[in-house]
C-alpha positions in Angstrom: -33.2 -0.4 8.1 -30.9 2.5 8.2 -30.3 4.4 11.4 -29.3 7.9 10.8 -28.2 8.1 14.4 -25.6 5.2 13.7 -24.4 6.5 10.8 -23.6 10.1 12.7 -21.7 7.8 15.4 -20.1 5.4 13.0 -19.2 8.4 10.5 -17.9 10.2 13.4 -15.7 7.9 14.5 -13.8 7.4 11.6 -13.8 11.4 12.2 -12.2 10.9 15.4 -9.6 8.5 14.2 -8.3 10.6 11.5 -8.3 14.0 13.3 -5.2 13.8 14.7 -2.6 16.6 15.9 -1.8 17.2 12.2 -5.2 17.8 11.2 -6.5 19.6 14.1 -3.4 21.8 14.1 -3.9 22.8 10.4 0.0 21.7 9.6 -1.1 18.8 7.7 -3.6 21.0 6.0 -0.7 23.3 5.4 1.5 21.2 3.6 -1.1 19.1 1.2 -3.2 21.8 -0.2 -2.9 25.3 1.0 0.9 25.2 0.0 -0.5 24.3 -3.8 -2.7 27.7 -3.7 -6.0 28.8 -4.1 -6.9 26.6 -7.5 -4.4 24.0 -6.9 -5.0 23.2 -3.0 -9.1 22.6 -3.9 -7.8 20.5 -6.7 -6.1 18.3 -4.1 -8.6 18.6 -1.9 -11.2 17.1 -4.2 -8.2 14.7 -5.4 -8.1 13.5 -1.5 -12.0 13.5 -1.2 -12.1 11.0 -4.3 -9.7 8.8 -2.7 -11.1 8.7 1.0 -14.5 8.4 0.1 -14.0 5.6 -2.2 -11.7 3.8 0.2 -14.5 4.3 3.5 -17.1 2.9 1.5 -15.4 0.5 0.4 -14.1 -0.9 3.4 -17.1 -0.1 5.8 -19.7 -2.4 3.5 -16.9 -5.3 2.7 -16.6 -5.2 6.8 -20.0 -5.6 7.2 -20.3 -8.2 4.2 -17.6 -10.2 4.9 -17.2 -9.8 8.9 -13.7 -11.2 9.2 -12.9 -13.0 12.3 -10.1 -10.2 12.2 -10.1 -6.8 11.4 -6.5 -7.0 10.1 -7.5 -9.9 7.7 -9.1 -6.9 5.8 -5.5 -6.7 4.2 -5.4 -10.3 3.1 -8.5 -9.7 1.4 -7.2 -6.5 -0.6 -3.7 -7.1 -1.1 -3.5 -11.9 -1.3 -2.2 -13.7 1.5 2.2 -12.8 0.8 1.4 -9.2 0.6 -1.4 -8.7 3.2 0.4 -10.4 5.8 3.2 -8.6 5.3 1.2 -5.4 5.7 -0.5 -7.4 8.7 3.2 -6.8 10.0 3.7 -3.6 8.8 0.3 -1.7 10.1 0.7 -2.2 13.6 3.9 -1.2 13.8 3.0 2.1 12.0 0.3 2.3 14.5 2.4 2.1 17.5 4.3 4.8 15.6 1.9 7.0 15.1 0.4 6.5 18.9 4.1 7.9 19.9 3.6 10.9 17.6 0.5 11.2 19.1 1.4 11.0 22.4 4.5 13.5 22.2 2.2 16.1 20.6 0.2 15.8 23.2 2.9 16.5 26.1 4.1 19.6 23.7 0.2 21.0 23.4 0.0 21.0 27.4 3.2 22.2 28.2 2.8 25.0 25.4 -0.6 26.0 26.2 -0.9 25.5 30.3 2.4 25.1 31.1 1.8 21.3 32.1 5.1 19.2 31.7 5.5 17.5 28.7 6.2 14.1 30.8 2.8 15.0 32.4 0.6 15.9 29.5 1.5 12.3 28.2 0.6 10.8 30.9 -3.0 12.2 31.0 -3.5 11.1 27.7 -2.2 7.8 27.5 -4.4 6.9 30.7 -7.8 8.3 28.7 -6.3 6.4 25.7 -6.0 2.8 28.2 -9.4 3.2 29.9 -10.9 3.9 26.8 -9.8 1.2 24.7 -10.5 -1.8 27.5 -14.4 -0.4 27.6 -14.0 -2.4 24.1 -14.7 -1.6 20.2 -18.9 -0.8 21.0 -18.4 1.6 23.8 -15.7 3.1 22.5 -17.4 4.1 18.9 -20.3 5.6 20.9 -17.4 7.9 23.2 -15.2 8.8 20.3 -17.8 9.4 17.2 -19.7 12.5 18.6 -16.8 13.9 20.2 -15.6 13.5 16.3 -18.7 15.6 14.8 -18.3 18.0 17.6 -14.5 18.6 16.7 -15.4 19.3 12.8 -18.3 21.5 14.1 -15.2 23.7 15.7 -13.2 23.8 12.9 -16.4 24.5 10.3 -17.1 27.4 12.5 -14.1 29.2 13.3 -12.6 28.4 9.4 -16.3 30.7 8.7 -15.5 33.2 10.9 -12.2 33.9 9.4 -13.4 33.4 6.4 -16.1 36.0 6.4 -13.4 38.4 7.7 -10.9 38.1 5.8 -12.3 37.3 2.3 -10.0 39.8 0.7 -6.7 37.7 1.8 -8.1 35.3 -0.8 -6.9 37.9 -3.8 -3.5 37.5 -5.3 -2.6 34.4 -2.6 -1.1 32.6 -5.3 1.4 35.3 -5.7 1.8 35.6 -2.2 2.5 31.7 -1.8 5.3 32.2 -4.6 7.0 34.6 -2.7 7.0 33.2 0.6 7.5 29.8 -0.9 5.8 27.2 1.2 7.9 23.8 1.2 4.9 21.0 0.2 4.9 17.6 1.4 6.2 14.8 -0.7 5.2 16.2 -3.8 5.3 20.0 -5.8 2.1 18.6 -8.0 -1.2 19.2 -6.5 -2.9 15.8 -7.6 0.2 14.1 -6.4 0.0 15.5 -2.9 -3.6 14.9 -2.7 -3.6 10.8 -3.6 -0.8 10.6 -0.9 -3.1 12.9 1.7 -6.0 10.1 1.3 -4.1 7.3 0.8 -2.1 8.6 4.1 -5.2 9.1 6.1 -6.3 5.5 5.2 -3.9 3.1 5.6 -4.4 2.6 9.3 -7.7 3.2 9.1 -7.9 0.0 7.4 -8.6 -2.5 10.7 -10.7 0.2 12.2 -13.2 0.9 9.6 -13.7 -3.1 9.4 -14.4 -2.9 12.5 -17.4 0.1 12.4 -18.7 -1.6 8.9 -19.5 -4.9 11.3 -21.0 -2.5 14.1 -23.5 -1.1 11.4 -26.7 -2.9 10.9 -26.8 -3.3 7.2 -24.8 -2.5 4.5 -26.2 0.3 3.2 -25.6 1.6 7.0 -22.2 1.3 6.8 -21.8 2.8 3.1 -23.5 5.6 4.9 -20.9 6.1 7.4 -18.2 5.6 5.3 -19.8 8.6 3.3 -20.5 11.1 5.5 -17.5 10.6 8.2 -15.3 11.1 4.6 -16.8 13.4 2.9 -17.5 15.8 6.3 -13.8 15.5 7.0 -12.4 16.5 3.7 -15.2 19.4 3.3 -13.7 20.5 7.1 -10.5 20.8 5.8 -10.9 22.1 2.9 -12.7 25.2 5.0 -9.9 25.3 7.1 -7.3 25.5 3.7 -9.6 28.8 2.6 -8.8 30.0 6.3 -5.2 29.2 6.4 -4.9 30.9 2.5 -6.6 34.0 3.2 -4.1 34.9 6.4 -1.3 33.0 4.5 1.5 35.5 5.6 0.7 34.9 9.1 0.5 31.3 9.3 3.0 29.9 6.9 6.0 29.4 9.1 3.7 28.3 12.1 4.2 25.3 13.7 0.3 25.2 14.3 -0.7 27.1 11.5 -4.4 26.9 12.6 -4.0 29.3 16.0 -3.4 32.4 14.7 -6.7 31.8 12.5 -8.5 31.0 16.2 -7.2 34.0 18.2 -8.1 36.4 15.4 -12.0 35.9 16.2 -11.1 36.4 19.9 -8.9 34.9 22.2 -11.2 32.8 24.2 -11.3 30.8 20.9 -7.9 29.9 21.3 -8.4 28.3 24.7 -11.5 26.2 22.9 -9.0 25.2 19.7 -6.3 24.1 22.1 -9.1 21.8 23.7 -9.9 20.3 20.5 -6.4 20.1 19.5 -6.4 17.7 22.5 -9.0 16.0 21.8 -8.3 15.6 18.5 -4.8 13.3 19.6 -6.9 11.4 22.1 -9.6 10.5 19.7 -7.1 9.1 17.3 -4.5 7.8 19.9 -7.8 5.4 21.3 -8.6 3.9 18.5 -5.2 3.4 17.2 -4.2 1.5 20.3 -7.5 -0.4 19.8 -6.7 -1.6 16.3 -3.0 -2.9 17.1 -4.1 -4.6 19.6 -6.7 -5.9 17.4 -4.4 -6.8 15.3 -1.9 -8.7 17.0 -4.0 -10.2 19.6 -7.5 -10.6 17.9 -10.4 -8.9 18.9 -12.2 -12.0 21.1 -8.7 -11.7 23.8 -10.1 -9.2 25.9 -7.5 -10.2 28.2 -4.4 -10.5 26.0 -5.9 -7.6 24.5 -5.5 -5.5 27.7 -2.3 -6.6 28.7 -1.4 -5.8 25.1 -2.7 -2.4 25.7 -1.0 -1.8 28.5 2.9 -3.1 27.3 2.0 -0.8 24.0 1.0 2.7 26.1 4.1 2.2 28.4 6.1 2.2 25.2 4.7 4.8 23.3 4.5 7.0 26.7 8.3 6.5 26.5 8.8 6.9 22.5 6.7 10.7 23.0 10.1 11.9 24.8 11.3 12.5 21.5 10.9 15.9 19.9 7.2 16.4 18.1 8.4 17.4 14.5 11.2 14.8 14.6 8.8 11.9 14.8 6.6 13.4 12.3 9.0 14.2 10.0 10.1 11.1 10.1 7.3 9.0 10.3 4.7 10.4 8.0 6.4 10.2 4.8 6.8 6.1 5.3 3.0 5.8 5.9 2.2 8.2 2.8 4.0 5.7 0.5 2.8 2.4 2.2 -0.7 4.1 2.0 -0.1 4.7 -2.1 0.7 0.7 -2.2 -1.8 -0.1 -0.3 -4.6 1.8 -2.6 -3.2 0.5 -5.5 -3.9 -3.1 -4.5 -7.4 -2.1 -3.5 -7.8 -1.0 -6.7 -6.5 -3.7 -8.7 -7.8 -6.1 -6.3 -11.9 -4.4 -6.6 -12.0 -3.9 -10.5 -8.7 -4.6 -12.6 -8.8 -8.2 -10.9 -12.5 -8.6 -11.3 -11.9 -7.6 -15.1 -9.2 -9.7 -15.9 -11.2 -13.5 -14.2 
């Protein structure tokens, strides 16, 4: 029996995982479709829809199928057992990468918004991120998933808003975008850049949505989850590409593109976005630290698993010192790539291999 209240939870936190600081700030947004234009950033948007969708599915019903003693055997399965323990190396220390990006954005969001120390800001963060992720996998879903929904609600909304406003910013943007020449990431082809945007969002995911396919109570629950969590993402920021198009001259050379769209409704809704922005970096951070620990100490060692959890936050509270764009700039390109591999032996592994026998 499905239960349309699980699937909301489960599908929202894979929301929540995803969000991120680059999502909820619009940069990452910025730099995979709205740098393409109007016709070419909803062709990668839908090229990025295809991919996640087919990748949450997939891995939410083989999680609840196959429930793996380990979430992080998920890669053996996909990839053999040279090449998925290999990336069984490789994730987690992604992971822990992306927890310091996370971490450092967070420090930058309070010291830029309420004048918080950066050293501070961390620290808040990173002790929501601990507590959460000792309450265990169950609890945590049922904490992080609405606060997921509620986070694409925000973003639905005020995208609308501006929308409705500004509809007339939408006319001649390509021409605009020529002129003010918006550096994309990875690739100048729109296709390309949307593969890598849902291979990218994905390829830590991997442990995680094992992990809500086996907390789903049938397998058509967790297809369910892996649809709408997907599909409600991409469609969010998608809305928030229109957004970001139709004010393009505004927002191009912002480092969080998606504040200027907020204060133009009012600038209360600027306050409200720079919540969500910080919520957006805890919800992913939690999880995150969840599935390395997962990953190296197995999900049963609830103690290993905390002391785990503890060793990793210290570290990544010390790795956020480093400037915000640095790490990103740095870091996300590497995942992108591993993320392409990674989909390609999904791929092969689901219906070329299953062909071929």
């Amino acid at each position: 029996m499905v239960k349309k209240q699980n699937i909301l939870v489960l599908g929202g936190a894979f929301i929540a995982f995803v969000t991120g600081s680059g999502f909820a700030s619009g940069q990452e947004i910025l730099q995979f479709f709205t740098a393409f234009g109007l016709f070419g950033s909803l062709g990668a948007g839908a090229v990025a829809l295809i991919t996640i969708l087919w990748v949450t599915t997939t891995v939410t019903t083989d999680g609840r199928r196959l429930n793996p003693e380990s979430t992080g055997s998920i890669y053996c399965f996909y990839c053999g057992n040279i090449l998925g323990t290999l990336f069984e190396w490789v994730i987690p220390l992604l992971m822990f990468l992306f927890l310091t990006v996370m971490l450092s954005g967070a420090g930058a969001t309070f010291h830029e918004y309420y004048g918080i120390s950066e050293g501070v800001g961390r620290g808040i963060v990173a002790i929501l991120t601990l507590g959460t992720v000792l309450l265990g996998l169950s609890r945590m879903v049922k904490i992080i998933g609405p606060i997921g929904i509620g986070i694409v609600l925000i973003a639905v909304v005020i995208s609308l808003i501006h929308l409705f406003n500004n509809l007339e910013g939408l006319v001649g943007v390509d021409e605009v975008i020529k002129q003010i020449r918006i550096e994309p990431a990875f690739s100048k082809s729109w296709w390309v850049s949307g593969l890598l945007y849902g291979s990218f969002n994905v390829v830590t995911a991997l442990p995680f949505l094992g992990g809500l396919g086996r907390q789903a109570s049938s397998n058509r629950e967790a297809l369910w989850a892996g649809a709408f969590g997907s599909v409600s993402y991409i469609a969010a920021g998608i809305l928030m590409n229109l957004a970001l198009l139709s004010s393009i001259s505004q927002v191009y050379n912002k480092q969080i593109p998606f504040l200027p769209v907020a204060n133009s409704i009012f600038n209360t809704v600027g306050i409200v976005f720079s919540i969500m922005l910080l919520i957006g970096i805890y919800t992913t951070a939690a999880p995150m630290l969840w599935s390395i620990c997962n990953l190296i100490s197995g999900e049963e060692q609830r103690q290993n698993n905390g002391i785990t959890a503890l060793l990793l936050i210290i570290l990544a509270y010390i790795g956020g010192c480093l400037p915000f764009g640095v790490l990103v700039g740095a870091i996300y390109p590497i995942t992108g790539l591993v993320g392409f591999l990674l989909f390609i032996c999904m791929f092969y592994s689901k219906y070329l291999k299953r062909q071929s026998s």
